[in-house]
C-alpha positions in Angstrom: -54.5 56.3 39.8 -51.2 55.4 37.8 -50.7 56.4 34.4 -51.4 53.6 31.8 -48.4 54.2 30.0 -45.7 53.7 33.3 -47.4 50.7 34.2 -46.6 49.2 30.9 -42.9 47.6 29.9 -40.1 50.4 28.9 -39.8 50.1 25.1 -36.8 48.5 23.7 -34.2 51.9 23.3 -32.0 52.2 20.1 -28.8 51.7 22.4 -30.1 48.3 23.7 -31.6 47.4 19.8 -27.9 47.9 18.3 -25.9 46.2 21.8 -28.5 42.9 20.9 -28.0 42.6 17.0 -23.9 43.2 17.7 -23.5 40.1 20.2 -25.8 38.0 17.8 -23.8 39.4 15.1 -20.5 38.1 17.0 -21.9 34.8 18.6 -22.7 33.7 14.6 -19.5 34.8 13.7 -17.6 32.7 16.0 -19.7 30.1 16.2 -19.2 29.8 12.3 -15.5 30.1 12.7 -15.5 27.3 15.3 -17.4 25.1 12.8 -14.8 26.0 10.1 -11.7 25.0 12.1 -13.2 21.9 13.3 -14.2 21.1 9.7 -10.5 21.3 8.9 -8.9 20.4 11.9 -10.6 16.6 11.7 -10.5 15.4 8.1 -12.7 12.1 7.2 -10.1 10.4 5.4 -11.5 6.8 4.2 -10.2 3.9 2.2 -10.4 4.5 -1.3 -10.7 8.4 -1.6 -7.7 10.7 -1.9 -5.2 10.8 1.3 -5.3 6.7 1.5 -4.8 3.6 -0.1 -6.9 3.0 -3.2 -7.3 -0.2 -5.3 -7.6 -0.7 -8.9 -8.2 -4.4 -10.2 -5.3 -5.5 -12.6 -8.1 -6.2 -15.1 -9.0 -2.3 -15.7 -5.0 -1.2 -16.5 -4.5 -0.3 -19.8 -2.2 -1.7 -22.4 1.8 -0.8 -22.2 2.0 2.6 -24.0 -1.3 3.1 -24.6 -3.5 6.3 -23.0 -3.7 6.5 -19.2 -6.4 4.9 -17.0 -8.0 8.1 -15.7 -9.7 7.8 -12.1 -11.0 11.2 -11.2 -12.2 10.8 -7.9 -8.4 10.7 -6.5 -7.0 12.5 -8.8 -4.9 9.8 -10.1 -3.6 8.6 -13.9 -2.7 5.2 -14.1 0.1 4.9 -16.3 1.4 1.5 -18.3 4.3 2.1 -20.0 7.6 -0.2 -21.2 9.1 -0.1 -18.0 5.7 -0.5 -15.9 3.4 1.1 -13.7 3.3 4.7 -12.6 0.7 6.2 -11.0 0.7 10.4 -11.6 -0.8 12.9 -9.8 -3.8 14.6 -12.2 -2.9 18.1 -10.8 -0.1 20.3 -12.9 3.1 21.4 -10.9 2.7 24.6 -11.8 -0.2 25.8 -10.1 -2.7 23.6 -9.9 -5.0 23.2 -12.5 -5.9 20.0 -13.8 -4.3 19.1 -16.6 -5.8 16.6 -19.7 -4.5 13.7 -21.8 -4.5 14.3 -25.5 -4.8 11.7 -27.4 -3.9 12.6 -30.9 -0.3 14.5 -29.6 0.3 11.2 -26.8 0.8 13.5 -23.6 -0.6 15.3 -21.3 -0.9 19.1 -21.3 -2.3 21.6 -19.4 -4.8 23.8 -20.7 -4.5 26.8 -17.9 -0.8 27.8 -19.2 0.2 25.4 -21.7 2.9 23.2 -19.7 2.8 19.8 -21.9 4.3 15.9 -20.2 5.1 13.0 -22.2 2.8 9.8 -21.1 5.1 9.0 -17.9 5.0 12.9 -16.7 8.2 13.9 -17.4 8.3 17.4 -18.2 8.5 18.7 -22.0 7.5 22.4 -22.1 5.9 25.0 -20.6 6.1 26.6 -16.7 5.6 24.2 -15.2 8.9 24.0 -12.7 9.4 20.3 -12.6 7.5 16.7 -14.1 4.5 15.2 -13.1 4.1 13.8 -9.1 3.7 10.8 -8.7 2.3 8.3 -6.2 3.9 5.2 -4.3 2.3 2.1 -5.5 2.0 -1.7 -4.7 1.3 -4.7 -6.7 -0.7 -7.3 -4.9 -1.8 -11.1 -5.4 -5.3 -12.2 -4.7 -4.2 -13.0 -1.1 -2.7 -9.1 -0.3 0.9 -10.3 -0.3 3.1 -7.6 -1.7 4.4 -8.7 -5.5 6.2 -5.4 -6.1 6.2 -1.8 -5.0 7.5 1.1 -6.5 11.0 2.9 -5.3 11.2 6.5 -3.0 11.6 8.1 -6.8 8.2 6.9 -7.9 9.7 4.9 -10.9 7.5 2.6 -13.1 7.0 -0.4 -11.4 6.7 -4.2 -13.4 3.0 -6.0 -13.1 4.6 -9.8 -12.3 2.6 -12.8 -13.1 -0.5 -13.5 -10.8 -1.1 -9.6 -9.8 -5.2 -8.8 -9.0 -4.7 -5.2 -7.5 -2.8 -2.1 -8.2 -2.5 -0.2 -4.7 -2.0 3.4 -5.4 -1.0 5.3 -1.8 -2.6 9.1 -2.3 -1.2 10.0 0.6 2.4 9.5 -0.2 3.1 11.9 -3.4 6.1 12.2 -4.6 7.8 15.4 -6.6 8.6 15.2 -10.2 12.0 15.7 -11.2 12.8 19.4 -11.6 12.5 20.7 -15.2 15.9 21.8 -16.5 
């Protein structure tokens, strides 16, 4: 009569324990890579979120030289100044960081490495290599005809009688003007 033992399945051998947990080890791996590029590689841009058009009712704007409209889900400051509208991009030029508006000094300044913009982003001091960028916008009637729009430069643009929406385009930014 046969052994016991023999008849029973070989045992699972260190050799073929380590070759198993190395191709699971690798399949995870790429599978988690493949995930990561597609994540990137097919972005879910939608109206109204940073990378396309977003609207802001004329109502909301502030007053001419007052402090900036802040709306932090694009990254965006709305801007009314003496010449018009500007809309600035909330993220410093020097390397990233998100700067503030102060209120009691009337400009913006970053708190990461102190680079400090008057109210319509041009550069005052600091690092920072150049002013605030800023974003193309439109001014529309209540019927989405074009009143105004801003030039390639991103200049302040005049709210005309009968505007309802600001158009901000956060997927056109344009570079501040460099620092001298």
């Amino acid at each position: 009569m046969a052994d016991a033992a023999a008849l029973e399945s070989p045992a699972l051998t260190r050799r073929e324990f380590l070759y198993y947990i190395w191709a699971a080890s690798t399949a995870l791996f790429l599978a988690g890579s493949g995930g990561a590029v597609l994540w990137f590689a097919f972005p879910r841009f939608r109206e109204g979120e940073f990378g396309g058009i977003f609207s802001v009712p004329v109502s909301s704007l502030p007053q001419p030289n007052s402090g900036p409209l802040e709306i932090p889900e694009v990254k965006l400051w709305l801007v009314n100044t003496d010449q018009g509208m500007l809309g600035i991009y909330k993220v410093c030029t020097h390397l990233g960081c998100l700067y503030k508006w102060v209120p009691p000094n009337s400009r913006f300044e970053c708190p990461c490495h102190g680079s400090k913009f008057e109210l319509d982003g041009t550069y005052i001091e600091g690092p920072a290599p150049r002013s605030l960028d800023r974003f193309e916008i439109s001014i529309v009637d209540a019927d989405g005809n074009m009143l105004a729009q801003s030039d390639e430069e991103g200049n302040p643009v005049e709210v005309p009688g009968g505007a309802a929406e600001i158009k901000v385009n956060t997927g056109q930014r344009i570079d501040g003007k460099p620092s001298s």
